[in-house]
C-alpha positions in Angstrom: -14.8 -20.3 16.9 -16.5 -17.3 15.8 -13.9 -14.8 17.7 -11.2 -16.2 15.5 -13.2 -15.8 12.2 -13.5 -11.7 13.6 -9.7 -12.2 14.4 -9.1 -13.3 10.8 -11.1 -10.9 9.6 -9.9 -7.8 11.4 -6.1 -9.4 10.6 -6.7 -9.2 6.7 -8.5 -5.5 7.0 -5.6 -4.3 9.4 -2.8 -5.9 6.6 -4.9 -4.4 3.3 -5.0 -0.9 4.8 -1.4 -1.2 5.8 -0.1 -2.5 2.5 -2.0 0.6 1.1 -0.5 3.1 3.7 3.0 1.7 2.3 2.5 2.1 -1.1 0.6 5.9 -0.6 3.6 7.1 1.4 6.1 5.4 -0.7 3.9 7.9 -3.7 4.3 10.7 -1.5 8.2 10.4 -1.2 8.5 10.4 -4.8 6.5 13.5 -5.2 8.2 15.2 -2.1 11.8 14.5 -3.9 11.0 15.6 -7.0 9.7 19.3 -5.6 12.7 19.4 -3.2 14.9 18.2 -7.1 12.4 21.0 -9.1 12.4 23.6 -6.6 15.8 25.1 -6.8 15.7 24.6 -10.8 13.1 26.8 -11.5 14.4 29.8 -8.4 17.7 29.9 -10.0 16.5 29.2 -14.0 19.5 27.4 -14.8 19.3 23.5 -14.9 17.2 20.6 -15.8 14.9 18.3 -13.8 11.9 15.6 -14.5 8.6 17.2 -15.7 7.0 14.6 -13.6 7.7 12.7 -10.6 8.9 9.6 -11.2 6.5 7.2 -9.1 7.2 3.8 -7.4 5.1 1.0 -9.0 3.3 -1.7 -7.1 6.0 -3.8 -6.8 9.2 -2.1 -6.0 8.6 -3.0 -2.7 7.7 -6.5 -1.9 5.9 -5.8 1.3 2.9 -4.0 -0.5 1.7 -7.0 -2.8 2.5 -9.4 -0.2 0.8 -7.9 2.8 -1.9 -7.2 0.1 -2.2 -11.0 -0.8 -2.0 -12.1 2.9 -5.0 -9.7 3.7 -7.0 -11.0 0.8 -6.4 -14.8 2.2 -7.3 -13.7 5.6 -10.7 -12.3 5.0 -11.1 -15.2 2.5 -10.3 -17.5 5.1 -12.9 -15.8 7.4 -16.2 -15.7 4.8 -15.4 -19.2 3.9 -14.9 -20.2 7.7 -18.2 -18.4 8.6 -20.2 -20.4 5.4 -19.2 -23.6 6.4 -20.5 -22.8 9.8 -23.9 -21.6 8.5 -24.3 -25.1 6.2 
């Protein structure tokens, strides 16, 4: 009983900090295409690009929020678990 509550818990930790890896190198990407649009703009001085890159919100891609909310009811599930054993 108590191994699966860890389990649970150490399954809704591993999804949170994976739905934030996601949605930090989805961030990155933007920023990385918008200095490899930028870059050759401002060598040659001719052209026009973004002032700033345009960044992917929350939920462009489904996997963030969801892995986000499935981590949430994991630990949930584990802290309430874990107070119904102590009662």
């Amino acid at each position: 009983m108590r191994i699966a509550r860890i389990k649970e818990c150490i399954l809704g930790c591993c999804l949170i900090i994976f739905s934030g890896i996601i949605f930090t190198f989805e961030r990155f990407m933007s920023v990385l295409k918008w200095v490899g649009e930028s870059a050759p703009v401002k060598i040659s001085g001719s052209g026009s690009y973004p002032s700033e890159p345009i960044m992917a919100s929350f939920f462009d891609n489904l996997f963030v929020p969801a892995l986000l909310v499935l981590g949430i009811f994991f630990v949930a599930i584990s802290f309430i678990e874990h107070k119904k054993i102590e009662l």
